[in-house]
C-alpha positions as CSV (number, residue, x, y, z in Angstrom):
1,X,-40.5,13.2,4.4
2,X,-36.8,14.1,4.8
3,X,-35.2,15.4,2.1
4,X,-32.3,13.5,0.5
5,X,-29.3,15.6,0.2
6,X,-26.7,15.1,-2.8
7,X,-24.2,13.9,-0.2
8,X,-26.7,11.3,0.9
9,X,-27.2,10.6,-2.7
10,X,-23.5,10.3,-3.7
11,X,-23.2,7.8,-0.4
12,X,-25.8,5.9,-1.3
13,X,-24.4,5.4,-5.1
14,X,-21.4,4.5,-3.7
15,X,-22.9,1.7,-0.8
16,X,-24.3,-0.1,-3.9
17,X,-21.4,-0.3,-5.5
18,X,-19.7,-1.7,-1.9
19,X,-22.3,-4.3,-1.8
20,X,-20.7,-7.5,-3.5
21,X,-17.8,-6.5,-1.4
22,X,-20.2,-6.6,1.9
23,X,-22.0,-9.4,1.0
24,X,-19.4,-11.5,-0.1
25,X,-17.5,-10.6,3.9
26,X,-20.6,-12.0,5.5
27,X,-21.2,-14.9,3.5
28,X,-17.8,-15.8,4.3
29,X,-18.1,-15.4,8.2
30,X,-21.7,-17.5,8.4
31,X,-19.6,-20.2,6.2
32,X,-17.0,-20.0,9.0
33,X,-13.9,-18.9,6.7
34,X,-11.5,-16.3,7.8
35,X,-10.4,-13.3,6.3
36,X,-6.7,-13.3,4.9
37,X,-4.2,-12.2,7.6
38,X,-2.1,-9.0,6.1
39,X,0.8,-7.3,7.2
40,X,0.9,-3.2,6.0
41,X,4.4,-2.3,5.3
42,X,5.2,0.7,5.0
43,X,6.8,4.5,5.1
44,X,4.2,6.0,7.0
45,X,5.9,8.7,8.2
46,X,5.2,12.0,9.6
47,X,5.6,14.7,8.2
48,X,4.5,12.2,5.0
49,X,6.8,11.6,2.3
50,X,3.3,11.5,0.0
51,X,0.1,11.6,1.3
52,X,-0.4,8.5,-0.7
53,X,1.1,6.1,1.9
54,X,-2.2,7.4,4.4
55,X,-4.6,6.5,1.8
56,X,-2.9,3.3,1.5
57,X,-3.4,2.9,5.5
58,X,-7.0,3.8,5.3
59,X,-7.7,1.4,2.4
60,X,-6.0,-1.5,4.6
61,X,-8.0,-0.4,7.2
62,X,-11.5,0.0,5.8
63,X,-10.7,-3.7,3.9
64,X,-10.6,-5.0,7.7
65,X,-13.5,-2.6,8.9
66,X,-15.5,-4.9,6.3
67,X,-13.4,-8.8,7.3
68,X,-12.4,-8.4,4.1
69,X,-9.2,-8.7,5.1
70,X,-7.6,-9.5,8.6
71,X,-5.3,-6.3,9.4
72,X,-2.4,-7.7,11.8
73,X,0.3,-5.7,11.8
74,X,1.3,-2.4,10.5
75,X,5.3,-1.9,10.2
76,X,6.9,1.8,9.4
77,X,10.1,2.3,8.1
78,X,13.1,3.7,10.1
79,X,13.4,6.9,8.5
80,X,17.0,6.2,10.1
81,X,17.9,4.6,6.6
82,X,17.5,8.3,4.9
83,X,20.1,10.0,7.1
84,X,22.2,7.7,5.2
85,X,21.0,8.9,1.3
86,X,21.8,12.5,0.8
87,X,20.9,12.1,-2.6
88,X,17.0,11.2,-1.3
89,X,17.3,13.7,1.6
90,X,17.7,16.3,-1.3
91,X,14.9,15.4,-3.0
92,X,12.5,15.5,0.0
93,X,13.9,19.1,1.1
94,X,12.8,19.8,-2.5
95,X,9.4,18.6,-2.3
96,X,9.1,20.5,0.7
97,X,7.7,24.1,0.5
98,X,10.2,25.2,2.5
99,X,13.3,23.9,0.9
100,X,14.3,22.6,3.9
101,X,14.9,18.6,4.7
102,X,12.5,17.7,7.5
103,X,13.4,15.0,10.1
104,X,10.5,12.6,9.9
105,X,9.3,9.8,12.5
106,X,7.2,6.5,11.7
107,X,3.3,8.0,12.2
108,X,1.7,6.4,15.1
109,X,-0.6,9.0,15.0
110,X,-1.9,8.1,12.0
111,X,-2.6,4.5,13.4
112,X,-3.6,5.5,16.3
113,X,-6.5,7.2,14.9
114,X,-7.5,4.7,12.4
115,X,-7.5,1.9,15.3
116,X,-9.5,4.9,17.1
117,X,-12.3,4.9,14.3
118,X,-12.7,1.5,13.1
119,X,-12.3,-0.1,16.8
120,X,-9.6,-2.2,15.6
121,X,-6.3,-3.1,17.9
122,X,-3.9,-3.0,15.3
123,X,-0.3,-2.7,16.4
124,X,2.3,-0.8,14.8
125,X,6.3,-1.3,15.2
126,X,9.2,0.0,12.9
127,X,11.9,-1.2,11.1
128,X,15.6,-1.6,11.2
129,X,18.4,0.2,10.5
130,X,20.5,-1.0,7.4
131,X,23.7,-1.5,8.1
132,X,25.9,-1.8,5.3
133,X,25.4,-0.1,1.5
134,X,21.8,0.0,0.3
135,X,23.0,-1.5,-2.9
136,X,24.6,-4.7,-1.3
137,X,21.6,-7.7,-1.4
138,X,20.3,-8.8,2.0
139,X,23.6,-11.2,3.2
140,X,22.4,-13.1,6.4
141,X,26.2,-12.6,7.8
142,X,25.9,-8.7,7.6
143,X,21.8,-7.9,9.5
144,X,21.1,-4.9,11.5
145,X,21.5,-5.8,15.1
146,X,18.5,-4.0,16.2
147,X,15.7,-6.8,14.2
148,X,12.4,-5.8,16.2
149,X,10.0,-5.1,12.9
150,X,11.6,-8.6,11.4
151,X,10.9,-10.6,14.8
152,X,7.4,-8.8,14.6
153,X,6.9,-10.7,11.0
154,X,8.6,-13.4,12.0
155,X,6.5,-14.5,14.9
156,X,3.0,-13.4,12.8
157,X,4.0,-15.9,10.3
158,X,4.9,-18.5,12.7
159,X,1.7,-17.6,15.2
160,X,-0.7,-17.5,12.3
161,X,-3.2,-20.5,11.5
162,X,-3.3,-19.5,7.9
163,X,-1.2,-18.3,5.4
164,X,-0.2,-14.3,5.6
165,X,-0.5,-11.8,2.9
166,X,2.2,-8.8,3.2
167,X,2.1,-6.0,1.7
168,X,5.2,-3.6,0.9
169,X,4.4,-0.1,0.3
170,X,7.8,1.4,1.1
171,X,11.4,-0.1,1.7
172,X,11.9,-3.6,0.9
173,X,14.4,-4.4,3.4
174,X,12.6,-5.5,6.6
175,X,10.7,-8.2,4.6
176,X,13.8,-9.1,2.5
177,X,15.7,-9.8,5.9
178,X,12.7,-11.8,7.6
179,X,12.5,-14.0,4.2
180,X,16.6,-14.7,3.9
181,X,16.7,-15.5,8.0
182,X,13.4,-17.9,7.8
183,X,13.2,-19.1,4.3
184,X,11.3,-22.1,4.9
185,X,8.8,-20.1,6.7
186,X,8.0,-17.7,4.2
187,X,7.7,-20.9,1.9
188,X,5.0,-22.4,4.2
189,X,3.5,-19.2,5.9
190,X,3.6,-16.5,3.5
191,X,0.8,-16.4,1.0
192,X,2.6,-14.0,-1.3
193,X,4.3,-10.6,-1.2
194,X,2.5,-7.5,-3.1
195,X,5.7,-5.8,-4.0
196,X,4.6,-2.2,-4.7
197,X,8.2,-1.4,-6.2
198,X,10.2,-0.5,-9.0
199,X,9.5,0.1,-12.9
200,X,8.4,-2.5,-15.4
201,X,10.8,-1.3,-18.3
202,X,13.8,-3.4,-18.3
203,X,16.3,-0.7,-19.6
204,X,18.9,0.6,-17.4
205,X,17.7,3.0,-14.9
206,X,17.5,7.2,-15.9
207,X,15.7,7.8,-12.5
208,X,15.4,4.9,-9.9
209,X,11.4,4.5,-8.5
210,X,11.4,5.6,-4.5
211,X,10.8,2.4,-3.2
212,X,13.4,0.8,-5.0
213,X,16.1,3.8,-4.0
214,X,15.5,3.2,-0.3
215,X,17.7,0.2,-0.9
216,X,18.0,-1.4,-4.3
217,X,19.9,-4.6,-2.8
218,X,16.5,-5.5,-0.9
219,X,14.8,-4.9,-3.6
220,X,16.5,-6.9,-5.7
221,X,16.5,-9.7,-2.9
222,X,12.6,-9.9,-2.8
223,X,12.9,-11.5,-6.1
224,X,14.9,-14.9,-4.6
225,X,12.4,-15.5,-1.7
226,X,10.8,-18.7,-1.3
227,X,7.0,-17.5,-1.5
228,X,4.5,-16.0,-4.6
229,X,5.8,-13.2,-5.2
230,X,3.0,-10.4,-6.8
231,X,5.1,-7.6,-8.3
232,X,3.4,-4.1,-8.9
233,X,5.8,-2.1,-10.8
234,X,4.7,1.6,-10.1
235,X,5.0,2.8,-13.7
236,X,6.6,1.3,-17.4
237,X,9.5,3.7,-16.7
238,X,10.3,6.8,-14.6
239,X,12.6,9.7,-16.4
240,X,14.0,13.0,-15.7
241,X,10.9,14.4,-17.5
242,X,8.4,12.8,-15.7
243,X,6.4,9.6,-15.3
244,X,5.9,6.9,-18.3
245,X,2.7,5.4,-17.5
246,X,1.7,2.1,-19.5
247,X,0.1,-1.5,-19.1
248,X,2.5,-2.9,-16.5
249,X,2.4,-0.1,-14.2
250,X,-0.1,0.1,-11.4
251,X,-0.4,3.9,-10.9
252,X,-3.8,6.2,-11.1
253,X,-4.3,9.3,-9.9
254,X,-7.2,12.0,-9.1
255,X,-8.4,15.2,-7.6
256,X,-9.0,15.1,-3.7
257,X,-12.5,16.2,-4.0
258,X,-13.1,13.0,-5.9
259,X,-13.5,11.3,-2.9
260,X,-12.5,13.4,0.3
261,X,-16.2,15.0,0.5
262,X,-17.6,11.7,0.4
263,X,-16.2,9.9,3.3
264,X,-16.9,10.1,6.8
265,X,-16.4,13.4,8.8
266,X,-13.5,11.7,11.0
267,X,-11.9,9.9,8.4
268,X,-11.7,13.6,6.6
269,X,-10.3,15.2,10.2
270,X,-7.6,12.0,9.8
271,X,-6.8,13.1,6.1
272,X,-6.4,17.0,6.7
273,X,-4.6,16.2,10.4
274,X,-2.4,14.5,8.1
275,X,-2.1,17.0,5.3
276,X,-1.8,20.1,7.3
277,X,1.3,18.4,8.7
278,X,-0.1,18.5,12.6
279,X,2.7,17.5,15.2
280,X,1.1,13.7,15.8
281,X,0.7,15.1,19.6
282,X,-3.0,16.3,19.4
283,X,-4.1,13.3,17.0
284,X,-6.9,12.2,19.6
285,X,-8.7,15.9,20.1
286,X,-8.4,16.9,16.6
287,X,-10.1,13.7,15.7
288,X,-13.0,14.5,18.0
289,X,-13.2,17.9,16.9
290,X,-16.3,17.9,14.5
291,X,-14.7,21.4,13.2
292,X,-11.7,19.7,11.6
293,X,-14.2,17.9,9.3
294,X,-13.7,20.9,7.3
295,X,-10.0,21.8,7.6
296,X,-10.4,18.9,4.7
297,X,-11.6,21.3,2.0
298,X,-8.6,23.5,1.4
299,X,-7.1,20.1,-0.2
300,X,-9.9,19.0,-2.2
301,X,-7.9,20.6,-5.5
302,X,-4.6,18.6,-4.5
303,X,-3.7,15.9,-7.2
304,X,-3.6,12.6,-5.4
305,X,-1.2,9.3,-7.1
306,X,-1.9,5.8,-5.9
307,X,0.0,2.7,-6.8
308,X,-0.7,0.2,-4.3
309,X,-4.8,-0.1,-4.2
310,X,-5.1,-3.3,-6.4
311,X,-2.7,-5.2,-3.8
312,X,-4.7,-4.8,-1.3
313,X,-8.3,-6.0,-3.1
314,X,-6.5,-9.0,-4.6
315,X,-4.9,-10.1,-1.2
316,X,-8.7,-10.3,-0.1
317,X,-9.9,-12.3,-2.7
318,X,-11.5,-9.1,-4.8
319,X,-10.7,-7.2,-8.2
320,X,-12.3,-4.6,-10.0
321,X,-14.3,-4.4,-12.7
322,X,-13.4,-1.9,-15.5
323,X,-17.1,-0.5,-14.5
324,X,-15.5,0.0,-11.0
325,X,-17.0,-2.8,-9.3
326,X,-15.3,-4.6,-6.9
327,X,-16.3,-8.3,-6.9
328,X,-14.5,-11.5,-6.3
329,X,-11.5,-12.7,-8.5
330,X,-13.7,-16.2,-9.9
331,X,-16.2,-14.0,-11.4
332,X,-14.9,-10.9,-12.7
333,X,-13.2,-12.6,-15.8
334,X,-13.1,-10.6,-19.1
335,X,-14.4,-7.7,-16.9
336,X,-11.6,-7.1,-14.5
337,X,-9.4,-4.1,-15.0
338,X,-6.5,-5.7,-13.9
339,X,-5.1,-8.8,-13.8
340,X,-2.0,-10.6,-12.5
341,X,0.3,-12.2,-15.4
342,X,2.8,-15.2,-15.0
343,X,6.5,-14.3,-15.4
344,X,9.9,-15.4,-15.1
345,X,12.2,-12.6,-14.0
346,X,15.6,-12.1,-12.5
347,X,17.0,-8.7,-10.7
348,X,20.3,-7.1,-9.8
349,X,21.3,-5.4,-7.3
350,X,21.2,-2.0,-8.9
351,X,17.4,-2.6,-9.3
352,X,17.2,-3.6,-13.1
353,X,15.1,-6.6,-13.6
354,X,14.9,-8.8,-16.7
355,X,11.5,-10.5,-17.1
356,X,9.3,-12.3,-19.6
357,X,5.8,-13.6,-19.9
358,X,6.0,-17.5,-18.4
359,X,4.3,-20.3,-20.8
360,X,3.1,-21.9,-17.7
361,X,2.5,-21.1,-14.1
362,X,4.7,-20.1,-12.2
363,X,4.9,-18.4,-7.9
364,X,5.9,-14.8,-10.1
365,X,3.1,-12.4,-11.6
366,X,3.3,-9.1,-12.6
367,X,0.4,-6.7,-12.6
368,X,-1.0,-5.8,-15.9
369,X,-4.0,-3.3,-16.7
370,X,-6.4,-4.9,-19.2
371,X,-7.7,-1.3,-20.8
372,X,-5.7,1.4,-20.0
373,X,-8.3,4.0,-21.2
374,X,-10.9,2.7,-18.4
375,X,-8.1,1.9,-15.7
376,X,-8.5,5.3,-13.4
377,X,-11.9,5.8,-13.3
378,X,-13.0,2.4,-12.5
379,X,-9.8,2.7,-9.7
380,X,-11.0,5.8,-8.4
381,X,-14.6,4.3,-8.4
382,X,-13.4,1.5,-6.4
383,X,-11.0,3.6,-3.6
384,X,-13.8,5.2,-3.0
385,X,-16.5,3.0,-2.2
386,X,-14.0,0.8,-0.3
387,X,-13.2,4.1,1.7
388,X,-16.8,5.0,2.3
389,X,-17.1,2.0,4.6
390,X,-15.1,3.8,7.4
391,X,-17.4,5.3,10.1
């Protein structure tokens, strides 16, 4: 009798925790139903900003792996729209061992290999560059001329048979342009924008939230469009001391060996390509190499934040469970970790929003952690049997 290993263990504890999510993918395709179309956007960019944007890909891409979720389109940011922001240049060149600002290009790469993996064909395009003050709201009299990643939306929404999920896990502005040029499409088309963005405290800003510093105007724009709008405020406030976590605030975090030893040996040659900050030229050998499998281990110690993994479960139809089960939104109920609240909120251009619980429904939620104390384990416990699925 073979012997079971405690990898093979560990796997196998998280499969059965997968299984609702399985199941429920092929019950939908013998019923004939599609998976939700989503669009991924995002600043992927290599070298990475965070790592976390890659384990946002992989998530998105393991979701389709499964027909959770139909994974149409991936668009990058222009890292063009940094040149213009000393002020974020500075703080990249200090996150940066060196010191030094690196110039940074949307990561193909790390597409490339995931389409590579999973045998999927997804394309990837990038965005514009702004052309006025990133404070200034989206103005349809004052658009980049070069529009390529907002035609790319554009013609998915109009193209598509069924509403479109998008998903913003960077700058706002490419999807803030495509929804002020083509507002009745986003009404009809879009089936709601997960807006990984911003704070939920509602006091003027100490430290503005990344996403929202890329360009505040678009930011603030997202909140006019025509479509349900699903707003995951990264933390309750962000301050020159540090994060402010609390119940309107979507981040978790945890140790890399967590989950890195766990998954697949290619998907853990795409995470340390990516970490070890590899050109992008070699992506195809070094995914082939079985070797690299363990160039992963030297960043199993490496704290790891995430923000953006309930967006992507909910466009599908799925929650989790504060046990960390992922099952479908109609039965999780009083067991769901998370849930998505109602509100009525306004935002200026500067990135403030003013927002309050809504009496009645309404096309704006906020996210909203039911128990904080059991939030990032049963998170953590979801990632990673959602990630496990990649072969």
């Amino acid at each position: 009798m073979a012997r079971l290993t405690r990898r093979d263990a560990l796997l196998s504890a998280a499969l059965v925790s997968t299984l609702p999510l399985l199941l429920d993918s092929k019950k939908a395709a013998a019923q004939g139903k599609t998976p939700r179309p989503l669009v991924h956007v995002t600043d992927l960019f290599r070298p990475h900003n965070d790592p976390d944007d890659h384990w946002d890909l992989a998530t998105s891409y393991a979701l389709a792996f499964r027909d959770a979720l139909d994974l149409v389109a991936v668009l990058a940011d222009n890292p063009e729209n940094i040149e213009k922001l000393p002020e974020l240049k500075k703080a990249l060149a200090d996150a940066m061992d060196s010191g030094v600002y690196a110039t940074r290009n949307p990561d193909v790469a790390a597409v490339a290999q995931l389409n590579y993996i999973t045998g999927k064909e997804v394309p990837v395009t990038t965005g514009t560059i702004w052309p006025g003050i990133p404070g200034e709201k989206v103005r349809e009299d004052n658009l980049p001329k070069e529009l390529r990643g907002v035609n790319m939306l554009l013609d998915i929404l109009k193209r598509s048979s069924q509403p479109v999920a998008i998903l913003t896990a960077g700058s706002c502005q490419d999807v803030a342009i495509a929804g002020r040029t083509e507002p009745r499409l986003f009404e009809e088309k879009c089936a709601g924008i997960y807006l990984n963005a911003g704070v939920s405290s509602q006091k003027p800003k100490e430290q503005w939230e990344w996403n929202v510093s890329l360009n505040s105007g678009a930011y603030a724009t997202m909140f006019e469009l025509p479509c349900p709008i699903y707003w995951m405020p990264a933390y309750h406030a962000l301050t020159k001391t540090g994060i402010v976590s609390g119940e309107y605030g979507t981040y978790f975090s945890f140790q890399q060996k967590e989950i890195l030893p766990h998954l697949s040996d290619r998907l853990q040659a795409f995470f340390a390509y990516m970490l070890s900050k590899e050109s992008g030229t070699n992506w195809l050998s070094y995914l082939l190499d079985p070797a690299n499998k363990n160039s992963a281990q030297k960043y199993f110690d490496d704290e790891r934040g995430m923000c953006c993994t309930a967006g992507f479960l909910h466009a599908a139809g799925k929650i989790v469970t504060s046990d960390g089960e992922i099952v479908s939104l109609q039965t999780a109920n009083e067991a769901a970790a998370f849930e998505f609240v109602p509100i009525e909120v306004r935002c200026n251009a500067d990135g403030i929003t003013d927002w309050r619980k809504a009496k009645k429904a309404t096309n704006r939620w906020i996210f909203r952690v039911r128990d904080t104390t059991k939030y990032r384990e049963a998170m953590v416990t979801a990632l990673k049997s959602i990630l496990v699925q990649i072969p």
